[in-house]
mmCIF file of the N, C-alpha and C atoms, coordinates in Angstrom:
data_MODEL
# 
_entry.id   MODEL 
# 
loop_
_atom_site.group_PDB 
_atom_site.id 
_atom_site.type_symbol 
_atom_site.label_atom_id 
_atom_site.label_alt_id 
_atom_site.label_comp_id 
_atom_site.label_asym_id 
_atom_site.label_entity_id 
_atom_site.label_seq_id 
_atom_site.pdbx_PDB_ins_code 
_atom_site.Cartn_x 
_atom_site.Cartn_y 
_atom_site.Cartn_z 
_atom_site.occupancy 
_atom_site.B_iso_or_equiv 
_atom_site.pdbx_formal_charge 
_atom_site.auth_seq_id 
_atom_site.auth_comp_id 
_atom_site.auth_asym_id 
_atom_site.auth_atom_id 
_atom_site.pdbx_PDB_model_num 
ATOM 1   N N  . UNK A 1 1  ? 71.348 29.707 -10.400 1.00 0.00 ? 1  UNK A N  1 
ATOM 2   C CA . UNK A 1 1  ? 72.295 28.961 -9.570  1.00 0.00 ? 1  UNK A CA 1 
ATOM 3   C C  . UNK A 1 1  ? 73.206 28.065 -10.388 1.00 0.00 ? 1  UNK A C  1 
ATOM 4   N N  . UNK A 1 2  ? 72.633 27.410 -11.432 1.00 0.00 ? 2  UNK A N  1 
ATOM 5   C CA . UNK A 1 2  ? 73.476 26.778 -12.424 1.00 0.00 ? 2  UNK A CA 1 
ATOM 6   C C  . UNK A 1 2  ? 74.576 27.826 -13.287 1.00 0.00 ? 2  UNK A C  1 
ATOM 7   N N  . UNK A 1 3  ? 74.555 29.180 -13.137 1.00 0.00 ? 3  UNK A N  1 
ATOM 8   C CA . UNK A 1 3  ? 75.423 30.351 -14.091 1.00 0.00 ? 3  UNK A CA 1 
ATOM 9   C C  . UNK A 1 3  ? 76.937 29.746 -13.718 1.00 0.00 ? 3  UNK A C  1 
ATOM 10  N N  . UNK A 1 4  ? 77.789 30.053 -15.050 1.00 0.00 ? 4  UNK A N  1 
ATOM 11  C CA . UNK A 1 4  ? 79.443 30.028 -14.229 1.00 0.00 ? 4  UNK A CA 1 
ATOM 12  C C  . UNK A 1 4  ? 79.944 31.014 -13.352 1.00 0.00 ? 4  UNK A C  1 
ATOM 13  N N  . UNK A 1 5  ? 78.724 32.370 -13.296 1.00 0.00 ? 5  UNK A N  1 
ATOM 14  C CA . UNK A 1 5  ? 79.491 33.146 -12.547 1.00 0.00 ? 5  UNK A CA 1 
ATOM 15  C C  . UNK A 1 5  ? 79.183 32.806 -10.733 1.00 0.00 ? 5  UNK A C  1 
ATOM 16  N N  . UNK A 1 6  ? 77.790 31.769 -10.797 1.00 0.00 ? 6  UNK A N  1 
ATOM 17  C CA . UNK A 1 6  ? 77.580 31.512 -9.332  1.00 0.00 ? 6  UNK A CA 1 
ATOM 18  C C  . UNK A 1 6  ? 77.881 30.311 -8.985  1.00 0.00 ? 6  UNK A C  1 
ATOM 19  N N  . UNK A 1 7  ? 78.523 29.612 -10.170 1.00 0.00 ? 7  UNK A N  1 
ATOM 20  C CA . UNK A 1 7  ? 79.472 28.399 -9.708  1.00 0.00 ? 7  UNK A CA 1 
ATOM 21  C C  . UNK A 1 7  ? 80.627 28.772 -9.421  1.00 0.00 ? 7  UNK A C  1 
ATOM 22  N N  . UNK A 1 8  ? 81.193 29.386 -10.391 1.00 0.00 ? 8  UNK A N  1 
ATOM 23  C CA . UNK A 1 8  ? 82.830 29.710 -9.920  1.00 0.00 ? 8  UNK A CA 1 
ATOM 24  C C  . UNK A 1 8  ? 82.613 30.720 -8.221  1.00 0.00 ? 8  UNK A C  1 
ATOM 25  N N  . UNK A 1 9  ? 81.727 31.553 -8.498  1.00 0.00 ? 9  UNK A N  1 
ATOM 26  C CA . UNK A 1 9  ? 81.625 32.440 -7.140  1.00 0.00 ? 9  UNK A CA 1 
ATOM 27  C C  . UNK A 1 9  ? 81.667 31.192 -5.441  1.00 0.00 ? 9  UNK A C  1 
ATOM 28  N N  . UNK A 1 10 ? 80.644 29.912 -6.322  1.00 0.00 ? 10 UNK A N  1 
ATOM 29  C CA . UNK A 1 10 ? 80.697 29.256 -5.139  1.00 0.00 ? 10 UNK A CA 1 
ATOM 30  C C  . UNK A 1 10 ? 82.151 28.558 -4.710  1.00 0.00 ? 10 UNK A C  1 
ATOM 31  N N  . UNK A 1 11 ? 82.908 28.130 -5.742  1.00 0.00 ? 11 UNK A N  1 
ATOM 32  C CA . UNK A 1 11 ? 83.918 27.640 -5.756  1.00 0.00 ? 11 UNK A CA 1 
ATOM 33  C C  . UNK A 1 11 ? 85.661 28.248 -5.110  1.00 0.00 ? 11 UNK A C  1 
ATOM 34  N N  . UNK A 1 12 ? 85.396 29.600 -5.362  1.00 0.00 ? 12 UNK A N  1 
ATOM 35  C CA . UNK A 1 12 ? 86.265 30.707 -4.716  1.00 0.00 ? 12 UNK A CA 1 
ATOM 36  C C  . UNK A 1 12 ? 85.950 30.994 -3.324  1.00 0.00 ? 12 UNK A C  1 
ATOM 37  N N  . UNK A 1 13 ? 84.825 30.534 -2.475  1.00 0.00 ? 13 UNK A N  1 
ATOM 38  C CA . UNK A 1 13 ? 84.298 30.815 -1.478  1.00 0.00 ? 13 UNK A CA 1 
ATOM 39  C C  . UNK A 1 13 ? 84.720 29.983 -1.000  1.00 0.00 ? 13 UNK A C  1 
ATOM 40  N N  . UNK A 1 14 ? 84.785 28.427 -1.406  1.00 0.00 ? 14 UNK A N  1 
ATOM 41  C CA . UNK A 1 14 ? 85.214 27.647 -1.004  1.00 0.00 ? 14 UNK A CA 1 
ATOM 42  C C  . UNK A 1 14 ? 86.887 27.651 -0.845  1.00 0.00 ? 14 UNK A C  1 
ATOM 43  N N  . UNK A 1 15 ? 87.693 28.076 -1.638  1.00 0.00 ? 15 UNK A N  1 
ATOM 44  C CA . UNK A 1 15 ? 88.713 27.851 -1.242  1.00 0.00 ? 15 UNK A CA 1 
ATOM 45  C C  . UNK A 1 15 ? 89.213 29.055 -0.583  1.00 0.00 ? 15 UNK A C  1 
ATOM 46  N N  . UNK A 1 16 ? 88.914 30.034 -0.338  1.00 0.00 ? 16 UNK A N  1 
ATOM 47  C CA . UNK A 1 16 ? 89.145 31.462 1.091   1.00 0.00 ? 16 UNK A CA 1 
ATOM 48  C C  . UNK A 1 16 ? 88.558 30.743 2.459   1.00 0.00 ? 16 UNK A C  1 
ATOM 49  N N  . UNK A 1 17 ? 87.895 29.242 2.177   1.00 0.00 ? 17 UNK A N  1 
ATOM 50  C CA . UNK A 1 17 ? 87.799 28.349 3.559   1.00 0.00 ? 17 UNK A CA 1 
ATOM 51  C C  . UNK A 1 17 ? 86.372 28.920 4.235   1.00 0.00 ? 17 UNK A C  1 
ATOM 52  N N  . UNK A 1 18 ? 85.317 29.133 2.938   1.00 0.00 ? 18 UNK A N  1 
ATOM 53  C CA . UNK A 1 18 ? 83.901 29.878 3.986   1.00 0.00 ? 18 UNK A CA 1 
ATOM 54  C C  . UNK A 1 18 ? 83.102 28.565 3.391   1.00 0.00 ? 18 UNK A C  1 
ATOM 55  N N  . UNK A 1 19 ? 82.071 28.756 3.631   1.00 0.00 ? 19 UNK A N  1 
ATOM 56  C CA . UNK A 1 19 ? 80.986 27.646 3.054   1.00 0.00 ? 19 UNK A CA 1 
ATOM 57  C C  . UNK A 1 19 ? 80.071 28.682 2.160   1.00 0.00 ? 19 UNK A C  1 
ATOM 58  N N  . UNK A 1 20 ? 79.719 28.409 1.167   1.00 0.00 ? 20 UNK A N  1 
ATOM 59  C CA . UNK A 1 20 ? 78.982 29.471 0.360   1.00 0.00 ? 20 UNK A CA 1 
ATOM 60  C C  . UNK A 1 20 ? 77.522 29.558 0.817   1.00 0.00 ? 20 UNK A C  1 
ATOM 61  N N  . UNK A 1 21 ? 76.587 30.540 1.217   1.00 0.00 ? 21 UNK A N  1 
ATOM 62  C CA . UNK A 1 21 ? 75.306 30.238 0.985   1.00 0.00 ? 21 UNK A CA 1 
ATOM 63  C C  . UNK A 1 21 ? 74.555 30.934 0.449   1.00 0.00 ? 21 UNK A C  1 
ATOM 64  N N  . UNK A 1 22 ? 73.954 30.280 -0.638  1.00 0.00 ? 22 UNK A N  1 
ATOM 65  C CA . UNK A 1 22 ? 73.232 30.789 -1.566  1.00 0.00 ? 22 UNK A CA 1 
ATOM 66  C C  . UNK A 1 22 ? 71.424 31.348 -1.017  1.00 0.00 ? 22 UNK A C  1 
ATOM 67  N N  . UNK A 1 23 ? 71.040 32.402 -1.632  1.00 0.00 ? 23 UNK A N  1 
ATOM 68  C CA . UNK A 1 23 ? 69.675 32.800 -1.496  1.00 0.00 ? 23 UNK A CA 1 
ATOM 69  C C  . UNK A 1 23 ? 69.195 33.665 -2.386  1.00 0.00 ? 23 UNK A C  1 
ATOM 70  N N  . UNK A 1 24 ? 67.931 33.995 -1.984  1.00 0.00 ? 24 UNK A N  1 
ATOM 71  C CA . UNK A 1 24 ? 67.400 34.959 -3.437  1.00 0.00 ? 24 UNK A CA 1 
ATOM 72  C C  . UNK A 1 24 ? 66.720 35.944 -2.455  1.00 0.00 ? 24 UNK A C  1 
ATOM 73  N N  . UNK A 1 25 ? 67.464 36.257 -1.324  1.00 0.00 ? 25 UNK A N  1 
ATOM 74  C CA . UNK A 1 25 ? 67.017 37.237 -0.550  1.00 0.00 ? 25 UNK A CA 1 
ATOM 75  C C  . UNK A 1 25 ? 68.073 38.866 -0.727  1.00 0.00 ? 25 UNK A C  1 
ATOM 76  N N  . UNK A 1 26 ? 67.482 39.790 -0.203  1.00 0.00 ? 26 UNK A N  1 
ATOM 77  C CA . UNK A 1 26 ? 67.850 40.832 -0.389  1.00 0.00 ? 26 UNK A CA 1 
ATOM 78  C C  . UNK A 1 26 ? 67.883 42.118 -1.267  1.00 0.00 ? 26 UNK A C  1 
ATOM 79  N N  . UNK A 1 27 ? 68.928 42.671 -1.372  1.00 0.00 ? 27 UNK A N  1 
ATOM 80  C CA . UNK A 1 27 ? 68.742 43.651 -2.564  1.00 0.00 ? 27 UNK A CA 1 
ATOM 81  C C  . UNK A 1 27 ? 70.263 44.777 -2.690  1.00 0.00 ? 27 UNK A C  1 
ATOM 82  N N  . UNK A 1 28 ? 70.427 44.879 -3.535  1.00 0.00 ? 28 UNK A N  1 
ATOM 83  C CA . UNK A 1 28 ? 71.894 45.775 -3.890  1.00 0.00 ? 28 UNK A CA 1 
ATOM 84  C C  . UNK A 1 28 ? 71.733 46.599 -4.936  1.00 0.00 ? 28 UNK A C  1 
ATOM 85  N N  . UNK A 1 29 ? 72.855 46.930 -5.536  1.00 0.00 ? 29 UNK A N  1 
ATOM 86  C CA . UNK A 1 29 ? 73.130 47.729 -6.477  1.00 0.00 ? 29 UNK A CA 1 
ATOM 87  C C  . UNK A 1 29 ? 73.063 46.552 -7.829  1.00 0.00 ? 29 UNK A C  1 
ATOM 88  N N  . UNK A 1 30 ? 73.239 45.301 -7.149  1.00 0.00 ? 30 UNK A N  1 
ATOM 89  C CA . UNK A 1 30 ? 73.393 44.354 -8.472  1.00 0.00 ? 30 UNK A CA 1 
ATOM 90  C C  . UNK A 1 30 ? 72.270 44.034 -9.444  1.00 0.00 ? 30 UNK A C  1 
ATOM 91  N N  . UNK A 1 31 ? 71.172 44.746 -8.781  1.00 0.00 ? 31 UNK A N  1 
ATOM 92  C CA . UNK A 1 31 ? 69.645 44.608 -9.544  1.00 0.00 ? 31 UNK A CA 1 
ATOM 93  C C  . UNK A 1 31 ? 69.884 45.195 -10.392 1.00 0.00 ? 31 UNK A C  1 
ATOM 94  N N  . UNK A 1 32 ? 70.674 46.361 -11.008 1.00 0.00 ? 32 UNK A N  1 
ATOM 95  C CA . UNK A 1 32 ? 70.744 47.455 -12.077 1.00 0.00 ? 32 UNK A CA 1 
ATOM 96  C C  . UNK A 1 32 ? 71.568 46.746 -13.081 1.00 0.00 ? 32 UNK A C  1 
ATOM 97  N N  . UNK A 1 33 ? 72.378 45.708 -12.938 1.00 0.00 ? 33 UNK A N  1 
ATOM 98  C CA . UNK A 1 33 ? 72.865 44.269 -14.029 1.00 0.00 ? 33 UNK A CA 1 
ATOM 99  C C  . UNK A 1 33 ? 72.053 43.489 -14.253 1.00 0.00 ? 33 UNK A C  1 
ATOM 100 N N  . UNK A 1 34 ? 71.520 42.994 -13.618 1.00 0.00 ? 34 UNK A N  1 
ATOM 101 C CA . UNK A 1 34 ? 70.258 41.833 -13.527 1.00 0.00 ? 34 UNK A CA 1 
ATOM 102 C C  . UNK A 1 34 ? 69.373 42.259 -14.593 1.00 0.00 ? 34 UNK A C  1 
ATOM 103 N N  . UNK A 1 35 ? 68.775 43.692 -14.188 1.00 0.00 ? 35 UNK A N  1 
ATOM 104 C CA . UNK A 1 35 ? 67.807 44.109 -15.082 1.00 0.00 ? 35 UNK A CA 1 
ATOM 105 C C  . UNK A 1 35 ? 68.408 45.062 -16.613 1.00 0.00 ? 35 UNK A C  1 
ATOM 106 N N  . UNK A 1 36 ? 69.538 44.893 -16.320 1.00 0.00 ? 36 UNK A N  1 
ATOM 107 C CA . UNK A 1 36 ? 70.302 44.937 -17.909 1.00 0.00 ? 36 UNK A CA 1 
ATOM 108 C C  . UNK A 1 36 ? 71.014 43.642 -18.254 1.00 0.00 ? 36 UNK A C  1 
ATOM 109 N N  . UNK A 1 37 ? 70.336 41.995 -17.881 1.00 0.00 ? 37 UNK A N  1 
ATOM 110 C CA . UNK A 1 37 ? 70.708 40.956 -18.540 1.00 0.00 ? 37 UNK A CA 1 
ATOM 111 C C  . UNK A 1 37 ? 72.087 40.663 -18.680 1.00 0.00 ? 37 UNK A C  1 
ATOM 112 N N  . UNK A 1 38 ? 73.184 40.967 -17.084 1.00 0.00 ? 38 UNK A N  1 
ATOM 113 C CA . UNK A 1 38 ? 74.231 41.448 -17.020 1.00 0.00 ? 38 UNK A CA 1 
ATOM 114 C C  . UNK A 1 38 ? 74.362 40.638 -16.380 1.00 0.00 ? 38 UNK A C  1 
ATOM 115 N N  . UNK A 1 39 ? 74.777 39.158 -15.758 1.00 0.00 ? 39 UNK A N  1 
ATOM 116 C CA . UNK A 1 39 ? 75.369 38.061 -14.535 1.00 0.00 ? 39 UNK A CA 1 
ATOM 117 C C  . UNK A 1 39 ? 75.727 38.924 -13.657 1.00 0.00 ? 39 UNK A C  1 
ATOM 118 N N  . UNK A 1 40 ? 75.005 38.964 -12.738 1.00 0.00 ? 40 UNK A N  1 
ATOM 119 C CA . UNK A 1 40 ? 75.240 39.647 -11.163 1.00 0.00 ? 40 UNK A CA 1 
ATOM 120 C C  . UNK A 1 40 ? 75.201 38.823 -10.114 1.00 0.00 ? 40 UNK A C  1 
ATOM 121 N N  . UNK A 1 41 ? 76.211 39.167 -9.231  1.00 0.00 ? 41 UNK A N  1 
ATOM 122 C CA . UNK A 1 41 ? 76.092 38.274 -7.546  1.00 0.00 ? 41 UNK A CA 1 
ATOM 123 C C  . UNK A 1 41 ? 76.232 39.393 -6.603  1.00 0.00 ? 41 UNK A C  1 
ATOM 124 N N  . UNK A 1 42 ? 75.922 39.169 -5.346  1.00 0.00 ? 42 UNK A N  1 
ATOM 125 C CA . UNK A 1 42 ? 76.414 39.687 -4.480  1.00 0.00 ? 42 UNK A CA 1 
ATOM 126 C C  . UNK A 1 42 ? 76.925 38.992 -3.582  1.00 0.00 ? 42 UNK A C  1 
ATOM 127 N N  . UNK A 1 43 ? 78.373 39.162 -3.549  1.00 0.00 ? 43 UNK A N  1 
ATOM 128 C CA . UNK A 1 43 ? 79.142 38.435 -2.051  1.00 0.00 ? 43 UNK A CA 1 
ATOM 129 C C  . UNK A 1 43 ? 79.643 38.372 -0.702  1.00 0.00 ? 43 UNK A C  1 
ATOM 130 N N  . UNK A 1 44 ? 78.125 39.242 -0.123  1.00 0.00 ? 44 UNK A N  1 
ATOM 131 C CA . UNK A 1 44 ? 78.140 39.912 0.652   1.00 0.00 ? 44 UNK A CA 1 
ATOM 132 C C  . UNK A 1 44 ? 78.669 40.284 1.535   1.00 0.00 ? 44 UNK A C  1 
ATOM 133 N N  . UNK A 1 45 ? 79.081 40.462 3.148   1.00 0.00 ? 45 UNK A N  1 
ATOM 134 C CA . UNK A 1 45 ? 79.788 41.534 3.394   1.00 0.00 ? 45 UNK A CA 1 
ATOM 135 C C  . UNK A 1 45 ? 78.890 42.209 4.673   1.00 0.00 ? 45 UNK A C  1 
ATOM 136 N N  . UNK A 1 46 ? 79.639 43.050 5.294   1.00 0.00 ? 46 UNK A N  1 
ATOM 137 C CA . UNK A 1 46 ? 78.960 43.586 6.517   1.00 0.00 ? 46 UNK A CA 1 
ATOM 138 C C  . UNK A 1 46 ? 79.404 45.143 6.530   1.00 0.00 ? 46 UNK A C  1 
ATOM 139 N N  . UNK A 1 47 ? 78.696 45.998 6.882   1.00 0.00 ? 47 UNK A N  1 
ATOM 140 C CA . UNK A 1 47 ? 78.890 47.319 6.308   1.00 0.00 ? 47 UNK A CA 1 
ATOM 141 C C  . UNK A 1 47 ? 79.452 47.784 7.485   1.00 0.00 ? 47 UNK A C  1 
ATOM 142 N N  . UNK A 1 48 ? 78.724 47.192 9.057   1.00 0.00 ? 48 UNK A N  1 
ATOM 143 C CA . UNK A 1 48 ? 79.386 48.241 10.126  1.00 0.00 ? 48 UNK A CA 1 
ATOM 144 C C  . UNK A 1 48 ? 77.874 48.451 10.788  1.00 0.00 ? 48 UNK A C  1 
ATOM 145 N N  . UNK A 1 49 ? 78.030 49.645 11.703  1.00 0.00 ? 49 UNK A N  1 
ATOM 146 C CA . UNK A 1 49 ? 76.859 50.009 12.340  1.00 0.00 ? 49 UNK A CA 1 
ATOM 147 C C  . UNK A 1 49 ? 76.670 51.508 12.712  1.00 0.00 ? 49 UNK A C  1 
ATOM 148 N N  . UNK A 1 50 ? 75.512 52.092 12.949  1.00 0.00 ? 50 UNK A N  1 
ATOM 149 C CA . UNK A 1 50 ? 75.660 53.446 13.644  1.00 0.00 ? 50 UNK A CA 1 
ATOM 150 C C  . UNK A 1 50 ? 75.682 54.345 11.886  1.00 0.00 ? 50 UNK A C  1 
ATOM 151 N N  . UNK A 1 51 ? 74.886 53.895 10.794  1.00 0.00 ? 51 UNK A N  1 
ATOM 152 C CA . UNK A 1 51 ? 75.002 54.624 9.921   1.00 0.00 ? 51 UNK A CA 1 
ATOM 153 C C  . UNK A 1 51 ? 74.991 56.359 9.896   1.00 0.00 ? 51 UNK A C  1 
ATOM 154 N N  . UNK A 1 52 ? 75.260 57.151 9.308   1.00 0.00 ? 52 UNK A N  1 
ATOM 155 C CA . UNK A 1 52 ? 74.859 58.621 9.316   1.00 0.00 ? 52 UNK A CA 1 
ATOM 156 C C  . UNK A 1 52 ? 75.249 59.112 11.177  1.00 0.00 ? 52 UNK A C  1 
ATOM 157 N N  . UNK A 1 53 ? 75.583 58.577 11.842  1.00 0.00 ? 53 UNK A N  1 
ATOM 158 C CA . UNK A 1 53 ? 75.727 58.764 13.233  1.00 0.00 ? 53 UNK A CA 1 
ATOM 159 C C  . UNK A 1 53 ? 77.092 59.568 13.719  1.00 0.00 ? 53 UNK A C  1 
ATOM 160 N N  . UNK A 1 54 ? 77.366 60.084 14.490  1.00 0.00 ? 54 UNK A N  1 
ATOM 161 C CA . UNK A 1 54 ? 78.833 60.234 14.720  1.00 0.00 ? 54 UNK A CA 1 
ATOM 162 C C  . UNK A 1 54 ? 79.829 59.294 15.060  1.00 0.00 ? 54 UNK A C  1 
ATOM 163 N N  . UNK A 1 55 ? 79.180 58.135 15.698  1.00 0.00 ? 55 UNK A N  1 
ATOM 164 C CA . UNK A 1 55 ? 79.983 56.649 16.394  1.00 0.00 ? 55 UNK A CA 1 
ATOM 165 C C  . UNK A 1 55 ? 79.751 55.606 15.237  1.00 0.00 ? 55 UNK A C  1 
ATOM 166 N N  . UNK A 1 56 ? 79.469 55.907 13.856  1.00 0.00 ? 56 UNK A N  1 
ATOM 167 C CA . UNK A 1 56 ? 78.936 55.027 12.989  1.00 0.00 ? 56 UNK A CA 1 
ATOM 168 C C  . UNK A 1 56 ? 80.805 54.237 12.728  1.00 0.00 ? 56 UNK A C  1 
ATOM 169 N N  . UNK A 1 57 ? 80.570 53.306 12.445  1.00 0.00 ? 57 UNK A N  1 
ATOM 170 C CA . UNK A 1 57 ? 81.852 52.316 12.429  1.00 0.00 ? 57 UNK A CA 1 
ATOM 171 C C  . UNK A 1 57 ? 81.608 51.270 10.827  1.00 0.00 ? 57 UNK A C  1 
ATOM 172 N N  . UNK A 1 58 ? 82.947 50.655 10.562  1.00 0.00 ? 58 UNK A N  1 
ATOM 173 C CA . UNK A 1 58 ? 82.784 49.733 9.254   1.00 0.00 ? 58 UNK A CA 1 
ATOM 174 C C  . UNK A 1 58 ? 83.603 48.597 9.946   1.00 0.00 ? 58 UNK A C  1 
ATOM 175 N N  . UNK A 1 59 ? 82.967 47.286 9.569   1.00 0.00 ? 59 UNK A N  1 
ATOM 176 C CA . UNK A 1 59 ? 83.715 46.395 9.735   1.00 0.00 ? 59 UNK A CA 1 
ATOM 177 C C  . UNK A 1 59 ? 85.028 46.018 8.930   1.00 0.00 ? 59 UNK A C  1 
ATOM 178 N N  . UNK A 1 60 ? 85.741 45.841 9.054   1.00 0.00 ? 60 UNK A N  1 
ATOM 179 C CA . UNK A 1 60 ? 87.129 45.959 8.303   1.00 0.00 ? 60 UNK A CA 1 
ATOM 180 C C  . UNK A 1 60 ? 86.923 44.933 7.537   1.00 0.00 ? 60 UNK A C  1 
ATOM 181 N N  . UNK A 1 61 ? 87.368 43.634 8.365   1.00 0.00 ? 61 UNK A N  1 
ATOM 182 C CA . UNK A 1 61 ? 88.019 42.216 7.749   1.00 0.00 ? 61 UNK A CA 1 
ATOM 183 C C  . UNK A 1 61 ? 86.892 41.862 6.884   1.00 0.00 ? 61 UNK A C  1 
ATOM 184 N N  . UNK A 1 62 ? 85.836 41.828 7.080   1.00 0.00 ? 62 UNK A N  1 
ATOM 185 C CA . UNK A 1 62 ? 84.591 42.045 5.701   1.00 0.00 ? 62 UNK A CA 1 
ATOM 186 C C  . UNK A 1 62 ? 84.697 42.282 4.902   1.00 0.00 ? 62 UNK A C  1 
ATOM 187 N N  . UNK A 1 63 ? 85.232 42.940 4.756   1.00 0.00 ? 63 UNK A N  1 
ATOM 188 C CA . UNK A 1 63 ? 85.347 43.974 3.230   1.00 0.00 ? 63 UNK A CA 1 
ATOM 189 C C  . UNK A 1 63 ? 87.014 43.516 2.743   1.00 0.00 ? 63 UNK A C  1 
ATOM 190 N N  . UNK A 1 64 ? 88.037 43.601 3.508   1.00 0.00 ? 64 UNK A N  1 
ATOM 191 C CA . UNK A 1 64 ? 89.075 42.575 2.865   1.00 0.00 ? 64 UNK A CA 1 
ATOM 192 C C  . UNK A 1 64 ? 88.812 41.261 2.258   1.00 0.00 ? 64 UNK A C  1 
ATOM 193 N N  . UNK A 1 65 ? 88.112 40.297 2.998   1.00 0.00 ? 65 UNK A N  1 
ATOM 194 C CA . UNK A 1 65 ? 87.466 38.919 2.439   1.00 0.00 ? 65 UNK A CA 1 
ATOM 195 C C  . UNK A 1 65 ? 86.621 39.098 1.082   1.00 0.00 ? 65 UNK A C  1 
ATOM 196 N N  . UNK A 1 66 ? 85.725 40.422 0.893   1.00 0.00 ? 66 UNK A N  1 
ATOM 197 C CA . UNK A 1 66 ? 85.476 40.555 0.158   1.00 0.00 ? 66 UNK A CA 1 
ATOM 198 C C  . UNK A 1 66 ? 85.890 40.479 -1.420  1.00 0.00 ? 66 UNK A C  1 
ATOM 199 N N  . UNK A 1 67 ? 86.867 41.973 -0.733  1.00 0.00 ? 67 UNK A N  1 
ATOM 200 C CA . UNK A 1 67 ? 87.419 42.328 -1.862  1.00 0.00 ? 67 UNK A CA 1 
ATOM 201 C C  . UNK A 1 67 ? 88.692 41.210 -2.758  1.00 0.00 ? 67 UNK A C  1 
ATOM 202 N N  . UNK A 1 68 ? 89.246 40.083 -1.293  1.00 0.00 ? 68 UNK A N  1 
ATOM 203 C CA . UNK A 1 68 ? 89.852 38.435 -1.958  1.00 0.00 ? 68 UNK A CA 1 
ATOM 204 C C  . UNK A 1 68 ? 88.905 37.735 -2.642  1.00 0.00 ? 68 UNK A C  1 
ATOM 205 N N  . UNK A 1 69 ? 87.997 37.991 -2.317  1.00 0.00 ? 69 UNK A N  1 
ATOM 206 C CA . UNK A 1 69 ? 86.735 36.831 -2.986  1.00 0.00 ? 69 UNK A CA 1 
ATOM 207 C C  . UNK A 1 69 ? 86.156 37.430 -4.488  1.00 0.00 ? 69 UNK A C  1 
ATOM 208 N N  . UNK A 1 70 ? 86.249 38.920 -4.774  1.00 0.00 ? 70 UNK A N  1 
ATOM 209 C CA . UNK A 1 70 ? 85.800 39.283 -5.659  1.00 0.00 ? 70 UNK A CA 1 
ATOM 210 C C  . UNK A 1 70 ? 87.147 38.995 -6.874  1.00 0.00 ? 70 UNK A C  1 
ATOM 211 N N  . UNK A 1 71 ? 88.778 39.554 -6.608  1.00 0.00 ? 71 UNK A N  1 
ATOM 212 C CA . UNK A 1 71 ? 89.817 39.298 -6.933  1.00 0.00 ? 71 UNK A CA 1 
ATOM 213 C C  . UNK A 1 71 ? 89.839 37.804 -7.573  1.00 0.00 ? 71 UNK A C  1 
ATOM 214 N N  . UNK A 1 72 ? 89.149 36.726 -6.834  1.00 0.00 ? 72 UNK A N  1 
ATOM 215 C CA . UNK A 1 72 ? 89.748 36.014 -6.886  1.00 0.00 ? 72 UNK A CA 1 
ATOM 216 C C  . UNK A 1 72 ? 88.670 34.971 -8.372  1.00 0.00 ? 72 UNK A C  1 
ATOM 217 N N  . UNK A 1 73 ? 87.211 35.097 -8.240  1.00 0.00 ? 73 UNK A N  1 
ATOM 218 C CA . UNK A 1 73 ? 86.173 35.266 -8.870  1.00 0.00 ? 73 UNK A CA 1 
ATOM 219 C C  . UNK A 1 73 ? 86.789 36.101 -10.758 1.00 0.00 ? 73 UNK A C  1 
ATOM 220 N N  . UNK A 1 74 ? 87.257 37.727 -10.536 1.00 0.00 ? 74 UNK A N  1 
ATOM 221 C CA . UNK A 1 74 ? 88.113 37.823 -11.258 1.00 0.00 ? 74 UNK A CA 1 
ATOM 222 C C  . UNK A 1 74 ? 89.034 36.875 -12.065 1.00 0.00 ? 74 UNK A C  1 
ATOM 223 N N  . UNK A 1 75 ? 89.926 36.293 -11.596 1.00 0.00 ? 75 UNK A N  1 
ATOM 224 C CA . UNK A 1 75 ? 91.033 35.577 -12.367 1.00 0.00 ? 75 UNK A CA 1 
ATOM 225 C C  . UNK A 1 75 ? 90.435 34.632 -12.716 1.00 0.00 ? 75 UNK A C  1 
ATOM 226 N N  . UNK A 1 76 ? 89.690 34.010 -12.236 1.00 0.00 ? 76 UNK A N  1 
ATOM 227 C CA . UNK A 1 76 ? 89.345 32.098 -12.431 1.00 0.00 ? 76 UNK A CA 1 
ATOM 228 C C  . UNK A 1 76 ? 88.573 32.858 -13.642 1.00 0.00 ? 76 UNK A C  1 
ATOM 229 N N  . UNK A 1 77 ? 87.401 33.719 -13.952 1.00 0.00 ? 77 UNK A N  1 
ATOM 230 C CA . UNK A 1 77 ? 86.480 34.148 -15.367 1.00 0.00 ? 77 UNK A CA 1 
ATOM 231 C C  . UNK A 1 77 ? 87.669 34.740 -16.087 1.00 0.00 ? 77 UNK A C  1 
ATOM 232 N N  . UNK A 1 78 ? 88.824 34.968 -16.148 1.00 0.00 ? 78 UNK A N  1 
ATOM 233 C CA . UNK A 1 78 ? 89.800 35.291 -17.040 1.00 0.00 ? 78 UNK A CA 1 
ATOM 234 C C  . UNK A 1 78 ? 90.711 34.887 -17.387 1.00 0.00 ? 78 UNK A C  1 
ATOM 235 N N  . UNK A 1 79 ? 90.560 33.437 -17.266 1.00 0.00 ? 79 UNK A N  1 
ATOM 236 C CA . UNK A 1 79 ? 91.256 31.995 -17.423 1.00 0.00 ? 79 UNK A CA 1 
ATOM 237 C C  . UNK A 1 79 ? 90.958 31.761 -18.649 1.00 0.00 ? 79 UNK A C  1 
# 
């Protein structure tokens, strides 16, 4: 929680106007950095519903916020 990548992550969250909240719950693709000693977050996100289904759906604006929050995480570590 002290890393720059989950300070700055908290800090970019903050200014897209969310409140950050931190946990050590879950699981992603980001374990495969983690366990190659690689600074990983996940900033999570909502996938949708009805997986593998024919009515299966994605939440949109999720994944835009995302993909601002990851962008934005980007520039500030390439400062």
């Amino acid at each position: 929680r002290e890393s720059p990548l989950v300070r700055i992550a908290e800090e970019a969250t903050k200014i897209l106007g969310f409140t950050p909240e931190l946990s050590n719950r879950g699981s992603s693709n980001m374990n495969v950095g983690i366990n190659r000693n690689i600074p990983s977050i996940s900033v999570g996100g909502q996938r949708g519903g009805n997986r593998d289904l024919p009515d299966e759906y994605a939440n949109i604006e999720p994944v835009f916020t995302g993909m601002k929050l990851n962008f934005l995480i980007g520039y500030i570590l390439a400062k």
